[in-house]
C-alpha positions, 0 to 999 in steps of 0.5 A: 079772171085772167091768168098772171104771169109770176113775175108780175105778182108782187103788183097783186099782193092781197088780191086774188089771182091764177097762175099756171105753170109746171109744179117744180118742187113739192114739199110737205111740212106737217099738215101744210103742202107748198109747192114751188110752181114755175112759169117762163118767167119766174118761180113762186111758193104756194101753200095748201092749207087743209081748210082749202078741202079741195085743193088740198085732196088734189094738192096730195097727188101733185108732182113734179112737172104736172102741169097746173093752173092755181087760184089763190091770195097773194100774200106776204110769208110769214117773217121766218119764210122770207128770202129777201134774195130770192125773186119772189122770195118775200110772197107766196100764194095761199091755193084755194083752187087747183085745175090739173092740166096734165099729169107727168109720168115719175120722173127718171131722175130729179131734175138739176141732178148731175148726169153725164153728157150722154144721159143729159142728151139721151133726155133733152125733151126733159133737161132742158127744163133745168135752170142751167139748160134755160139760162144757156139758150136764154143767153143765146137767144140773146146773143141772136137778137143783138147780132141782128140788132148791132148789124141792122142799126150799121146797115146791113139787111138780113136775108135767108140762105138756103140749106139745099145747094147745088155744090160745096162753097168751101171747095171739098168739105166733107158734105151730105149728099141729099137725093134731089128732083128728077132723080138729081143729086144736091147737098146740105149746105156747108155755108152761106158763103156764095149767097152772101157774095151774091147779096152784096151785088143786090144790098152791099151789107147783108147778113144772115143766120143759117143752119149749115151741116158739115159730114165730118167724123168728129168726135171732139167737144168743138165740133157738131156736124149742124151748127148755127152761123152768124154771117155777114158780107160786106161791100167796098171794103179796102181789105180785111180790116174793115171786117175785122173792125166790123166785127170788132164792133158786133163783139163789143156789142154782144158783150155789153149786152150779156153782161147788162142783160144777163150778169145772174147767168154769168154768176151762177155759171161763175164766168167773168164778163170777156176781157175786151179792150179799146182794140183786139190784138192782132197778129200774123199766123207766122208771129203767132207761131214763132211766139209758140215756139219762144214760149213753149219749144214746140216748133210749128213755124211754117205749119199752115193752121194752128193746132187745137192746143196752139189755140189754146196757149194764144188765147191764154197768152193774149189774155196774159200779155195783151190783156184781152180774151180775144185774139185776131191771127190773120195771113193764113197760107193760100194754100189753107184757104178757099179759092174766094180769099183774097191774097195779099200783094204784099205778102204773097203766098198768104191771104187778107183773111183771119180767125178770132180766138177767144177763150181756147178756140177759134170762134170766127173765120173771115176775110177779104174775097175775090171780086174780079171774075178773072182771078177768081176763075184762075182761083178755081182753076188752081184749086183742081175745080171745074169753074162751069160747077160754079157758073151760077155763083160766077155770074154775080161777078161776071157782072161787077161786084165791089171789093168785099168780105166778111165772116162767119161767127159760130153761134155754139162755140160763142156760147160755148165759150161765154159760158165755160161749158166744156162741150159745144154739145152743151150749147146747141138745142138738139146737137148732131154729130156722128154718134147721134140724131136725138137717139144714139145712132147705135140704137 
């Protein structure tokens, strides 16, 4: 006989059948033991009768997070047991075999219990069996798989960057420096940015799921020093907007999908389903700080970013005003942004680029890029960089490129914000930031 999976077990009421999983709960109740066993795929009650002699005497021993495989009668509860709410909660397995498969040390806090953010990534091993931790990176693997899907089904071809480069794409970030072959300094890559680039000569729509690494000393609730992004680059833009609507139509995509697939999580996390409407308001970074000025008196006219807190006040007011969750600041000064972006000839001294805001925090960073190898070498030139350090990426141009552009979406901070979590930390598997690589780096 072969095992069956939890969910599945409503289909074999009054049959016998094995099921296998971690010992969750275990409760005993006079002579009877139940425990609440899980798999991947649900949780369901078993009894332990003492008639059963065997299971029973090894039912005694059991606890939480042993591993086990259990045979038994499917069978409806008792009418006073019944949980017509709970999945699963109308039937349970009555045990007349138990195989222990592994024995789990006792545990150093009851799983589900609140603990602080240090003592929950001090023990990530064992909290991320927590049903929180599931239903965070059960979303997320969500939101990878329909990105993927909405660009596939638009065009694009995914293709794998790499994490070993040989320079900075963004032209000074803070980078780790990696000993390479014949005694040859290489780095972490900070984005994918010139491999896109480089693609959009070969497939014209390519995009691409990376691990990117940025060597700052941060200690924020956004900031992680490996995160995921979720590019893409595009060919034969006119400008900015293409991407903009490009991406507009993924975030339509993504939000649909979570909101069908996985409306439970968003309840037990007490999240609304993101505000977005027919378009995602728009405005230049000059208009956005004049409205911060209006509303608030703080006056950060001219500032060329927007400070953490000025994103906040934007999304509060787009949600307010504009009734969206998200907001497009676009026309950031040159001066702001990598040599690559492409400056407007209508507005000069700024870019055809942009961030998405969404719930208090800028999410994505995008924009036109230059595509003609002369301009782009001037650009090189005039950010104080030597164009023969990007010789391998200049190529691509030097042999025709389209007009093109894209963003990058960051994967923790989209989670993040879905889920009202308060630190990003929160939503990356293995979090790496300046005080930790798993351990605390102090230990």
């Amino acid at each position: 006989m072969q095992r069956i999976y939890i969910e599945n077990l409503q289909k074999h009421v009054g049959k016998e059948a094995i099921i296998a999983g971690w010992v969750d709960v275990r409760r005993d109740h006079g002579k009877l033991i139940f425990i609440d066993l899980r798999d991947r795929t649900g949780k369901v009650q078993c009894v332990i009768v003492p008639s059963a002699l065997k299971a029973y005497e090894a039912g005694k021993d059991l606890r939480s997070e042993w591993v086990v495989q259990m045979t038994g009668v499917v069978q409806e509860r008792p009418g006073n047991m019944r949980n017509d709410k709970e999945p699963n909660g109308t039937i349970e397995l009555a045990v007349s075999e138990i195989e222990v498969l592994s024995r789990a040390a006792e545990m150093p806090f009851e799983l589900g219990t609140e603990l602080n953010l240090d003592t929950y990534l001090d023990h990530l091993p064992l909290t991320l069996r927590t049903p929180r931790a599931r239903d965070i990176f059960t979303l997320q693997a969500t939101l990878v798989e329909e990105y993927r899907t909405v660009l596939r089904n638009q065009g694009f071809t995914e293709f794998q960057a790499p994490g070993i480069v040989g320079g900075d794409a963004e032209g000074g970030a803070a980078v780790f420096k990696v000993e390479y072959l014949k005694d040859k300094a290489a780095y972490l890559a900070t984005s994918p940015q010139f491999y896109k680039q480089i693609m959009v000569g070969i497939f014209e729509r390519v995009f691409t799921i990376a691990k990117v690494f940025r060597a700052e000393e941060h200690a924020t609730s956004r900031h992680l020093n490996e995160y995921s992004t979720l590019d893409f680059e595009m060919g034969f833009v006119r400008d900015h907007h293409d991407v903009m609507e490009t991406l507009e139509k993924a975030l339509r995509h993504l939000v649909k999908a979570v909101s069908e697939k996985h409306s439970d999580i968003l309840i037990r996390f007490g999240m609304e389903i993101p505000l977005l409407p027919q378009n995602i308001p728009v405005m230049k970074l000059r208009e956005a700080q004049e409205i911060i000025t209006k509303e608030t008196g703080e006056d950060c006219v001219n500032e060329p970013d927007l400070e953490p807190a000025h994103e906040r006040f934007l999304c509060e007011y787009a949600r307010k005003n504009l009734n969206s969750d998200f907001l497009f600041v676009t026309h950031y000064p040159v001066s702001k942004r990598p040599f690559y972006t492409y400056e407007d000839e209508t507005d000069p001294g700024f870019t055809k680029s942009f961030d998405l805001l969404f719930r208090g925090v800028e999410i994505v960073t995008g924009g036109q890029r230059i595509h003609d190898y002369n301009t782009l070498v001037e650009k090189i030139k005039a950010k104080n960089l030597n164009p023969e350090k990007f010789s391998f990426y200049l190529e691509a141009f030097k042999y025709g490129m389209p007009p093109h552009g894209g963003c990058a979406i960051g994967l923790e901070r989209l989670t993040q914000k879905f889920l009202g979590l308060e630190n990003v930390k929160e939503a990356a598997l293995f979090p790496r930031d300046m005080n930790r690589i798993d351990t605390l780096l102090s230990q």
